[in-house]
N, C-alpha and C positions, 0 to 999 in steps of 0.2 A: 801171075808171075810164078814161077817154078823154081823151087828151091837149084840152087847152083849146087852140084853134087861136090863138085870140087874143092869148094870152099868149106862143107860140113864135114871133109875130111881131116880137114887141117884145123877143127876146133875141137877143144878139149872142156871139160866139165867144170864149170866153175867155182865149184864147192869141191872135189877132189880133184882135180885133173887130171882125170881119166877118159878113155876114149868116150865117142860117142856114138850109137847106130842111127841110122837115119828109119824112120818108122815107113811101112809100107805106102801109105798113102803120101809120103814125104809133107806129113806139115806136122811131124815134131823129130825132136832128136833122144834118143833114150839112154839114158848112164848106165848100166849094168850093175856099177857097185853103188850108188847113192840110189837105186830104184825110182827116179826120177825123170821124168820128161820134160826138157823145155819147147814150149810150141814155136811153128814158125809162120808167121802171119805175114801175109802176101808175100811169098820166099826171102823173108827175112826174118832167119832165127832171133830170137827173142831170147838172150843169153843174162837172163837175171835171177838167179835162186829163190828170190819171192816172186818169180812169173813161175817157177817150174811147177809140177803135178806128181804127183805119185801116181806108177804106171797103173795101178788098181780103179783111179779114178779120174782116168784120162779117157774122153769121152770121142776127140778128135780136135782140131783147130786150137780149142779154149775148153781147157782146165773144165772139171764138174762143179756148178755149185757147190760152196760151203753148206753146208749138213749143222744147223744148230745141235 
C-alpha cells in the first residue's frame, strides 16, 4: 500500500509542529527541526514520538537497532 501523498501533507510533527518532508522511498516522514523520522508502515504513517528515529540512524521502513 502506498503512502497517500496527500494526506502527509496536511500532517504536522508531533513533538514540534512543524512541517513534515516525505522521505524518497516514501516510507518515512522527516522533521527538519526535531531531526527526526517517523516511519510509515504499510502507507500508514506511524505518528508517535517513541516510534520516531533520528535521521542519522534511520536505516529505511524501521528505525536502526538500539546500540547498547
Amino acid at each position: 500500500m502506498a503512502l497517500n501523498l496527500e494526506l502527509a501533507r496536511l500532517l504536522a510533527c508531533p513533538k514540534c509542529l512543524g512541517g513534515l518532508a516525505v522521505l524518497g522511498a516514501e516510507d518515512g516522514l522527516y522533521c527538519a527541526a526535531c531531526e527526526a523520522v517517523y516511519p510509515v508502515r504499510d502507507g500508514i504513517p506511524v505518528m508517535l514520538v517513541d516510534e520516531a528515529c533520528p535521521l542519522a540512524k534511520w536505516t529505511g521502513s524501521q528505525p536502526a537497532p538500539a546500540q547498547p
